[in-house]
C-alpha positions as a Markdown table, in Angstrom:
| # | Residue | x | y | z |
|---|---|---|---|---|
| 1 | Unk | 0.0 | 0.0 | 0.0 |
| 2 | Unk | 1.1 | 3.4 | -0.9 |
| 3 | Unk | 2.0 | 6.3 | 2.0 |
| 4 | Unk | 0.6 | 9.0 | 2.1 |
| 5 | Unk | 1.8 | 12.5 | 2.2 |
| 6 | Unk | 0.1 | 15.4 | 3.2 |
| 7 | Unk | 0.8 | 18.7 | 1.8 |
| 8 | Unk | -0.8 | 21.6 | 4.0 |
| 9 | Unk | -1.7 | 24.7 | 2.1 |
| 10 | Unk | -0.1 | 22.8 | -0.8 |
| 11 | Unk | -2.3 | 24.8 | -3.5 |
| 12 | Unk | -0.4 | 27.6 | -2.3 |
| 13 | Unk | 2.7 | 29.2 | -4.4 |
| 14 | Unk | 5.6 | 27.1 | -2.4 |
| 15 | Unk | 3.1 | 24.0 | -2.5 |
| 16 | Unk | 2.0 | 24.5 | -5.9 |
| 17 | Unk | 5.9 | 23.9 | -6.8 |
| 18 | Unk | 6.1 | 21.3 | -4.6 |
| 19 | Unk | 3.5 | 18.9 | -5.2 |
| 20 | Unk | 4.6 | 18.3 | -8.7 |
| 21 | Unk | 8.1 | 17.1 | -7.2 |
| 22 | Unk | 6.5 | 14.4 | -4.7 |
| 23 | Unk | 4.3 | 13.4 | -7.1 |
| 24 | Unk | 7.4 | 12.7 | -10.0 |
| 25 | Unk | 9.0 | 10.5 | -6.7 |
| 26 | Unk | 5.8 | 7.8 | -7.3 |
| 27 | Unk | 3.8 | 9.3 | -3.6 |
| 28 | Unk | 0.2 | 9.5 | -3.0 |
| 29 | Unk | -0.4 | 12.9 | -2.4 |
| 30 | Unk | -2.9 | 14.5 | -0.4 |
| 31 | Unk | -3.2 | 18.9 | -0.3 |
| 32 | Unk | -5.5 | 20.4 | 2.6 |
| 33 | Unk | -6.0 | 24.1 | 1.4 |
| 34 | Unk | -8.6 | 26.4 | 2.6 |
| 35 | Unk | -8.2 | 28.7 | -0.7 |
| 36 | Unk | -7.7 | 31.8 | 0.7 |
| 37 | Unk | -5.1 | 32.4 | -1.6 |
| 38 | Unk | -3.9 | 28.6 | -3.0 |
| 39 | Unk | -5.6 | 28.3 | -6.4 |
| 40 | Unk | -7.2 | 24.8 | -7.6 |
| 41 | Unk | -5.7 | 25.4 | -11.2 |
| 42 | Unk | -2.0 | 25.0 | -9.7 |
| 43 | Unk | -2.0 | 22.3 | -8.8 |
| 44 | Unk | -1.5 | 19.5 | -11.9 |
| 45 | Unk | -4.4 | 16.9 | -12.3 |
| 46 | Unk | -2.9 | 13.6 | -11.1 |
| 47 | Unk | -4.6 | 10.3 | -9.9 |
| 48 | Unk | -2.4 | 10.0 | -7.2 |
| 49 | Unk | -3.0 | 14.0 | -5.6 |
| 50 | Unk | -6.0 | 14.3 | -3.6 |
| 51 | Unk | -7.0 | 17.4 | -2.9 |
| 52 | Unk | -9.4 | 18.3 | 0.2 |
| 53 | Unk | -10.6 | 22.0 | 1.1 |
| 54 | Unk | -10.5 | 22.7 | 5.0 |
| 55 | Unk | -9.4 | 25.4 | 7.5 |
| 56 | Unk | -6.5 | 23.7 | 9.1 |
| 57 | Unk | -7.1 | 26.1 | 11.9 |
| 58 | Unk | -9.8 | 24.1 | 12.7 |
| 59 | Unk | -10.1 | 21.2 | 15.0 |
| 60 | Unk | -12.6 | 19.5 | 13.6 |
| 61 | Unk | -11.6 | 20.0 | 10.3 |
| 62 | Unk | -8.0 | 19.0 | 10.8 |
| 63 | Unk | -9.1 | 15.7 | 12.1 |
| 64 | Unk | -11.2 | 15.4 | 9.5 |
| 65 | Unk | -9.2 | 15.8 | 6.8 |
| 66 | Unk | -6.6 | 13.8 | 8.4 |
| 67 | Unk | -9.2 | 11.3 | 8.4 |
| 68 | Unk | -9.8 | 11.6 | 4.7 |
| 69 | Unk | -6.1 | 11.6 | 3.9 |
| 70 | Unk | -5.3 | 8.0 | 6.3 |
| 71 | Unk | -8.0 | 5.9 | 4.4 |
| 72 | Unk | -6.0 | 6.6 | 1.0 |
| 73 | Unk | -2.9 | 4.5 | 3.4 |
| 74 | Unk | -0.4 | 5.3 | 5.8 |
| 75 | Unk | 0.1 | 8.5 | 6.5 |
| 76 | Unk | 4.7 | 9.1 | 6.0 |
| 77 | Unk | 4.8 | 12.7 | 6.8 |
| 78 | Unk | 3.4 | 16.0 | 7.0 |
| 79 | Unk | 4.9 | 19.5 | 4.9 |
| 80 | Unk | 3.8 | 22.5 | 6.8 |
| 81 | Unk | 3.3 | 25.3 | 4.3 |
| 82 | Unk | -0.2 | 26.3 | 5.5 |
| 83 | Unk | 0.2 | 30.1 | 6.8 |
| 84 | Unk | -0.5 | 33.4 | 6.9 |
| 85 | Unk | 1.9 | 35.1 | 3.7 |
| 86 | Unk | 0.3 | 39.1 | 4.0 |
| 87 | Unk | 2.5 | 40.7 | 7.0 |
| 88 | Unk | 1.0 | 44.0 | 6.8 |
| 89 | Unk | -2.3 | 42.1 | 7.4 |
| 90 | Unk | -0.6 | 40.9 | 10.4 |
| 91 | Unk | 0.1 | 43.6 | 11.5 |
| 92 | Unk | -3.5 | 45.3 | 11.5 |
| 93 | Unk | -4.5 | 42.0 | 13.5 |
| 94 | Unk | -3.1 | 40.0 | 14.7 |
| 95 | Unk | -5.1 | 36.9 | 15.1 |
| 96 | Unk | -4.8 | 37.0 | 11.2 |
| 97 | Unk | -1.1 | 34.8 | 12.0 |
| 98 | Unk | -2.0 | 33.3 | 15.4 |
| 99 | Unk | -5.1 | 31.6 | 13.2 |
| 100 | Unk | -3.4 | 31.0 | 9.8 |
| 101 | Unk | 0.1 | 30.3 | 11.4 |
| 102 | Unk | 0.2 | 29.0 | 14.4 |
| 103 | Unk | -2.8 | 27.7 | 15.1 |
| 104 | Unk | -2.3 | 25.2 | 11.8 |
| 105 | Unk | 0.7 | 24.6 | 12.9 |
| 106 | Unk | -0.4 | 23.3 | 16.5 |
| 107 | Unk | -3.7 | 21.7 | 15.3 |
| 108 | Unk | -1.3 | 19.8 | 12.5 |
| 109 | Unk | 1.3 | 18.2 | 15.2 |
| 110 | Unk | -2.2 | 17.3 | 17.5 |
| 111 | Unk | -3.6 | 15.5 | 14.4 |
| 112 | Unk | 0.0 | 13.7 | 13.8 |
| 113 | Unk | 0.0 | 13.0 | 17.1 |
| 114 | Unk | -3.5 | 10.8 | 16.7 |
| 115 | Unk | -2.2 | 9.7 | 13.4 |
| 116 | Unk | 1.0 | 8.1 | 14.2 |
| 117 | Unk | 3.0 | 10.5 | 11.7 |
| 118 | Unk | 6.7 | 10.9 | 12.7 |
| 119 | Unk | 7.9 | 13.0 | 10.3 |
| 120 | Unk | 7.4 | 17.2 | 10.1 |
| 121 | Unk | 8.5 | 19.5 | 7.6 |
| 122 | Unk | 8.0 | 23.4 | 8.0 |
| 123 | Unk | 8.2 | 26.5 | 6.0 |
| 124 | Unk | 9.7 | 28.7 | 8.3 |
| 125 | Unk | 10.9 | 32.1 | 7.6 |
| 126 | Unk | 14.0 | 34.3 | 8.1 |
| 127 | Unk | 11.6 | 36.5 | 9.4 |
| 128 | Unk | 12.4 | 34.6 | 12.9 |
| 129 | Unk | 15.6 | 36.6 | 13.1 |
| 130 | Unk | 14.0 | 39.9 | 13.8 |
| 131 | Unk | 15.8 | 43.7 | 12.7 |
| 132 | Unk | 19.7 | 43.0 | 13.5 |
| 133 | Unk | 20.9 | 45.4 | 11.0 |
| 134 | Unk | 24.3 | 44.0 | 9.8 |
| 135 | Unk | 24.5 | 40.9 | 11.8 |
| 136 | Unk | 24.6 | 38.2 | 9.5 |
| 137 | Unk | 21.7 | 35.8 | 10.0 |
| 138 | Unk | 23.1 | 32.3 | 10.9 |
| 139 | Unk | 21.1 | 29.7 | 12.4 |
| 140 | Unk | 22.9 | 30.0 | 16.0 |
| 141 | Unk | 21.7 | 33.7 | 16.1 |
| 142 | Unk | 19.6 | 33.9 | 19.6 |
| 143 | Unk | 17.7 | 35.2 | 21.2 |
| 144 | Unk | 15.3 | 35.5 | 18.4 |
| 145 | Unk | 12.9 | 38.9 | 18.3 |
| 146 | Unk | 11.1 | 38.8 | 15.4 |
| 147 | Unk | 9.3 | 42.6 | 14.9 |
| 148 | Unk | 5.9 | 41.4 | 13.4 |
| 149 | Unk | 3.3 | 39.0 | 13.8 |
| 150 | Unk | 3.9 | 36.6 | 11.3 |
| 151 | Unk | 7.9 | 36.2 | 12.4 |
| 152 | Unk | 6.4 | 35.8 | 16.0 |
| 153 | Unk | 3.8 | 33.0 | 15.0 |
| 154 | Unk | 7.0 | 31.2 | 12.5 |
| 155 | Unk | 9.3 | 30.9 | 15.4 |
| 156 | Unk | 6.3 | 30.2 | 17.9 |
| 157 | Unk | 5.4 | 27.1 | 15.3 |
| 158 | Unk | 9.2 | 25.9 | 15.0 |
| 159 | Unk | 9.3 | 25.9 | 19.2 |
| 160 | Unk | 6.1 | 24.0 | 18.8 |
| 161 | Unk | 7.3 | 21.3 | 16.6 |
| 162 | Unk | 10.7 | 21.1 | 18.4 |
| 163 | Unk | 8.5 | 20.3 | 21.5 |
| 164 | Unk | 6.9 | 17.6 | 19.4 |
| 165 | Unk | 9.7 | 16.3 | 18.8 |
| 166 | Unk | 10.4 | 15.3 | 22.0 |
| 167 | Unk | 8.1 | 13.5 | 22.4 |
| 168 | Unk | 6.6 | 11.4 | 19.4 |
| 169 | Unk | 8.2 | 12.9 | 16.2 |
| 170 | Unk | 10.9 | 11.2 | 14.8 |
| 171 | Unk | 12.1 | 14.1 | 12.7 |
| 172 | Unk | 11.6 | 17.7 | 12.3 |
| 173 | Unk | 12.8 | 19.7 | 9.2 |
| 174 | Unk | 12.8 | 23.7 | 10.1 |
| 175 | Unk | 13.3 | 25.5 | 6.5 |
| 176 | Unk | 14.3 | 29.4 | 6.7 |
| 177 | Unk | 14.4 | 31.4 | 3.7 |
| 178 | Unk | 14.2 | 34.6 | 2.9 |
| 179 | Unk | 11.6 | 36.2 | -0.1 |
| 180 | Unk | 10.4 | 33.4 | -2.6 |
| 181 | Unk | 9.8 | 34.5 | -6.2 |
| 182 | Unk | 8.4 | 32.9 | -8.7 |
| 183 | Unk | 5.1 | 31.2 | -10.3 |
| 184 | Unk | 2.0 | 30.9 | -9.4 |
| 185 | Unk | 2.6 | 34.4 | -7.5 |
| 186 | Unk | 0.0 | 34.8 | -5.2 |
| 187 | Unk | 1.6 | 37.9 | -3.2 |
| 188 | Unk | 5.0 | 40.1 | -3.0 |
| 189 | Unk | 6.6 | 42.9 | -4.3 |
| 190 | Unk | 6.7 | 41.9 | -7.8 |
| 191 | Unk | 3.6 | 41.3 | -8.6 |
| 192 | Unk | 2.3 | 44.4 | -6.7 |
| 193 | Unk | 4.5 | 46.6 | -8.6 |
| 194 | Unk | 3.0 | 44.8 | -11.7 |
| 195 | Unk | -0.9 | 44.9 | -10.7 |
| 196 | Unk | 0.1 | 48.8 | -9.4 |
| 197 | Unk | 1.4 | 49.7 | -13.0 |
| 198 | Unk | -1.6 | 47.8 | -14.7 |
| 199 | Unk | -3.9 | 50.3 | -12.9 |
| 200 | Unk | -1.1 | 53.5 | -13.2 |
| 201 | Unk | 0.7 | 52.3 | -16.2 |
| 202 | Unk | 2.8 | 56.0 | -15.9 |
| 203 | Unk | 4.2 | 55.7 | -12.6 |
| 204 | Unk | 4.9 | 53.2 | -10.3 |
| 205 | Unk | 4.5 | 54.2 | -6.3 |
| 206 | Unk | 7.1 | 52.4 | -4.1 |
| 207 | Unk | 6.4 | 52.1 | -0.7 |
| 208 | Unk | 10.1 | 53.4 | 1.8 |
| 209 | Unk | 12.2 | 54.8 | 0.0 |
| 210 | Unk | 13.9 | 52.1 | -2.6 |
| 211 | Unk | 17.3 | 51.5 | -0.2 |
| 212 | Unk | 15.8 | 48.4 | 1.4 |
| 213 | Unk | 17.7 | 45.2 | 0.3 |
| 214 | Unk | 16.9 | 41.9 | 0.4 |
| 215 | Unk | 17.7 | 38.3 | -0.4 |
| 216 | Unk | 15.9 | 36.7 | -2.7 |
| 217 | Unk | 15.4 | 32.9 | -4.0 |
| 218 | Unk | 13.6 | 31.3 | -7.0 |
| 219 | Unk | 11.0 | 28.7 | -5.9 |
| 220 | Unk | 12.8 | 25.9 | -7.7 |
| 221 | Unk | 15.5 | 26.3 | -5.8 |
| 222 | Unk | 13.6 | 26.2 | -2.8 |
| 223 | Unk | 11.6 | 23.3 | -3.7 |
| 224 | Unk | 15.2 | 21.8 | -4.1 |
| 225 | Unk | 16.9 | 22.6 | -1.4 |
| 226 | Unk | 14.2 | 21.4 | 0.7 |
| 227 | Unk | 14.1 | 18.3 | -0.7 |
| 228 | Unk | 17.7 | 17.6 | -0.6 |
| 229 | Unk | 17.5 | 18.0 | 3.3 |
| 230 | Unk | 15.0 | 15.8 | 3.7 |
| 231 | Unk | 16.8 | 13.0 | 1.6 |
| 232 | Unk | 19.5 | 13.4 | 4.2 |
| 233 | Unk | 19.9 | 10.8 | 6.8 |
| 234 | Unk | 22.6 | 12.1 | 8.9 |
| 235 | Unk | 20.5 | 14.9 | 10.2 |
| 236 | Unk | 19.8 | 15.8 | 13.8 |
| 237 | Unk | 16.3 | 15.2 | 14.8 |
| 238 | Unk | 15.5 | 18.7 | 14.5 |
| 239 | Unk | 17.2 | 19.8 | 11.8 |
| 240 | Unk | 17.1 | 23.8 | 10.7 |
| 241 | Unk | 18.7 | 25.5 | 8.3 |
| 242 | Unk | 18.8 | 29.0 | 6.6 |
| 243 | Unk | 17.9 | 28.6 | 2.8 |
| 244 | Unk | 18.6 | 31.4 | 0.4 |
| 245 | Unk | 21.4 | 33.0 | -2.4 |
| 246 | Unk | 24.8 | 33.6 | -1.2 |
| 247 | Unk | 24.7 | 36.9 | -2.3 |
| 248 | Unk | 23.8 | 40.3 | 0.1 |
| 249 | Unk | 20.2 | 40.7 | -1.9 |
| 250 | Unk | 19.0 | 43.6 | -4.4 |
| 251 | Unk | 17.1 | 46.8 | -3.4 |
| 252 | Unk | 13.6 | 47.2 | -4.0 |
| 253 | Unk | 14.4 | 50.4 | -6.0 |
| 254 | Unk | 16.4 | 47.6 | -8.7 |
| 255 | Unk | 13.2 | 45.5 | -8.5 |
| 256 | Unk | 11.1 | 48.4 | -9.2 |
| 257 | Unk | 13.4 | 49.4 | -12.3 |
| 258 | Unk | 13.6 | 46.2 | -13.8 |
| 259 | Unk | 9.9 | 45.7 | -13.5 |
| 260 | Unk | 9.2 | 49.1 | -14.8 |
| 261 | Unk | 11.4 | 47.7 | -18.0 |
| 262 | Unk | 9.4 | 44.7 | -18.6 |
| 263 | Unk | 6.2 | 46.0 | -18.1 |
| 264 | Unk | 5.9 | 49.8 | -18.8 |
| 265 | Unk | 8.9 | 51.1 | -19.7 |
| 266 | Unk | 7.9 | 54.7 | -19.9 |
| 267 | Unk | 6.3 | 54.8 | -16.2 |
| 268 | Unk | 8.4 | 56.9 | -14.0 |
| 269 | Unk | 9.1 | 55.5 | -10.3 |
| 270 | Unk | 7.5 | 57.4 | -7.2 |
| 271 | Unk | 9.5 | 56.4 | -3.8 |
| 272 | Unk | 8.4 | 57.7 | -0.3 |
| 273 | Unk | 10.4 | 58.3 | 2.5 |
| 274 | Unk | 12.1 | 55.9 | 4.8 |
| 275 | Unk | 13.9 | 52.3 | 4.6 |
| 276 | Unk | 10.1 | 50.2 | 5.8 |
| 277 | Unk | 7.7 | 49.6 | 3.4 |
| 278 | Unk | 5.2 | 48.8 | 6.5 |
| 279 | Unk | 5.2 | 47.9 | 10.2 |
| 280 | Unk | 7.1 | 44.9 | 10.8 |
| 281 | Unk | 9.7 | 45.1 | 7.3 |
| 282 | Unk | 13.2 | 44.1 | 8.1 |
| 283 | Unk | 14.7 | 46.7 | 5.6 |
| 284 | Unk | 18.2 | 45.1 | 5.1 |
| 285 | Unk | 19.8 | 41.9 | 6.2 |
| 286 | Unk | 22.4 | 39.7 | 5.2 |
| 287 | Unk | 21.2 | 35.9 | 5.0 |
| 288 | Unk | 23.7 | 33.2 | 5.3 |
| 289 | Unk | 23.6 | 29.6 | 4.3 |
| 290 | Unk | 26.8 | 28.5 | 4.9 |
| 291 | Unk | 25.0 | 24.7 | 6.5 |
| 292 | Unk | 23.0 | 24.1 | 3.1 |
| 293 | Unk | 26.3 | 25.3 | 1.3 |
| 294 | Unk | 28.5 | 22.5 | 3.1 |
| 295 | Unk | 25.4 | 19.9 | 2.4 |
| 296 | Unk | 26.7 | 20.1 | -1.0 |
| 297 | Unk | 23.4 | 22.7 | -2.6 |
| 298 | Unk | 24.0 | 26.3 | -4.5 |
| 299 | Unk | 20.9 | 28.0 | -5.7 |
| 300 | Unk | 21.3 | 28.4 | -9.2 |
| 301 | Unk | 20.9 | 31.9 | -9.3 |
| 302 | Unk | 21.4 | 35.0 | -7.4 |
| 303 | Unk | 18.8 | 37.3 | -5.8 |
| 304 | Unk | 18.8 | 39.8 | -9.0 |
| 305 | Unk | 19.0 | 36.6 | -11.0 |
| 306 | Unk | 16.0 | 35.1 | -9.2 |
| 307 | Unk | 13.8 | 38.4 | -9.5 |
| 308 | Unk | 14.8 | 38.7 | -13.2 |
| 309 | Unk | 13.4 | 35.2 | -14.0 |
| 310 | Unk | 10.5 | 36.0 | -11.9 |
| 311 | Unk | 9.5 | 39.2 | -13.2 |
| 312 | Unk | 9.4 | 37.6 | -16.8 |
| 313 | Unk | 7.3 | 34.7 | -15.0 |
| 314 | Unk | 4.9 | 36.7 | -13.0 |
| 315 | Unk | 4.4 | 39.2 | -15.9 |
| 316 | Unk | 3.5 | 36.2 | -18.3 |
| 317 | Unk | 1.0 | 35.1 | -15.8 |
| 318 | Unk | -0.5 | 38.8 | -15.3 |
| 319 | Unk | -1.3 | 39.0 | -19.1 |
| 320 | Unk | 1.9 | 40.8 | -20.0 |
């Protein structure tokens, strides 16, 4: 009989490039979405992926679906990419992440728990590491104070599974990474500079004032680099790592340019004042991933490589 995995906002972008991966290994895969932002259409039409619409938040539906998921076979593990993505909107309330975030992530490990699943994967965020300026980010950085809700309910969720680990998971994958571009874009700066300049197509209005600078990693190496830790079976039980280019980023006023010359290339740029684009932005960090670098992965591209592809990717999808 086949296992089972279950993919967790897996219609989501992350899952969306995800679930094509598992499925080219020969699993059975099942994706619990609520479709707040995952889209149905992402996801490819497969015999073996199983797709069941519930609010992971949910008790009830968590078991449910859990439920659903176990008569298909043994359930192997769980990926955790079910979460909140909109930090501004985490910012004007914050139950927004304690329900999308953490609350999936506890409600998850509980259901697990019932289930017998040993294995955990999360989609955490660098997000943990809070403002440190020029510190570079490493994954023995502590204490951790992240500034806005959704960094707070990340590192909440990795404490969380680290506790479950103690005592009935087996192992516990804890995946940091910095900005994610790519396709199907749901969110991010890239496509809101494009769906700003399809309603402005003369001038693009950038929130801070362009100096902010940022890593920034294509999904596919994500997808891989996730995927190559979880193949590894000299890990620690609760294995976390910081996954993201080896470069020190690209600012937003770069991103703004080179979306400006793909999609309007007469709009002028408008910038306001300050290094935050919103409550809770980390405007510059450097993000380093020296772990994943002595497991033997590179991403393929850099962060302005990784925005260049994505911009041509995202614009595509937007009609451009």
């Amino acid at each position: 009989m086949n296992q089972i995995i279950f993919v967790a906002g897996g219609a989501g972008f992350v899952g969306a490039n995800l679930v094509p991966r598992l499925l080219e290994e020969g699993a059975v895969v099942v994706v619990a979405d609520n479709f707040c932002r995952g889209l149905r259409d992402a996801l490819p039409h497969h015999e073996r992926l199983h797709v069941i619409e519930a609010d992971l938040a949910d008790r009830a539906a968590t078991a449910q679906a859990f439920e659903q998921a176990a008569a298909l076979g043994p359930l192997k593990e769980v990926w955790h990419l079910a979460a909140n993505s909109d930090i501004p909107a985490g910012v004007e309330d914050s139950d927004v992440d304690f329900k999308d975030t953490f609350r999936t992530t506890f409600e998850l490990l509980r259901a697990m728990r019932a289930h017998g699943v040993k294995h955990f994967h999360f989609a955490s965020s660098s997000a943990v590491y809070g403002d440190l300026g020029n510190q570079p980010l490493h994954e023995g950085l502590g204490p951790l104070l992240p500034i806005s809700n959704y960094g707070a309910m990340k590192l909440a969720s990795e404490a969380q599974a680290s506790a479950a680990a103690e005592s009935f998971l087996e192992r516990v994958n804890l995946f940091r990474f910095p900005n994610v571009v790519g396709v199907p874009a749901t969110h991010g700066v890239i496509l809101d500079f494009i769906n700003k300049l399809a309603r402005t197509p003369d001038n693009l209005v950038v929130l801070g004032d362009g100096t902010q600078q940022k890593a920034y990693l294509h999904v596919s190496d994500l997808v891989n680099a996730m995927l190559m830790v979880r193949a590894r079976n000299d890990s620690r039980k609760v294995e976390l790592v910081n996954i993201g280019p080896t470069d020190e980023g690209i600012t937003v006023r770069r991103i703004a340019e080179m979306v400006v010359a793909r999609v309007a290339p007469t709009a002028t740029l408008s910038f306001g004042q300050g290094n935050k684009g919103w409550v809770g932005d980390v405007p510059k960090f450097t993000y380093l991933t020296d772990k994943m670098q002595a497991y033997g992965w590179q991403p393929s591209v850099s962060s302005a490589g990784a925005v260049e592809r994505a911009i041509d990717e995202i614009a595509r999808q937007q009609g451009h």
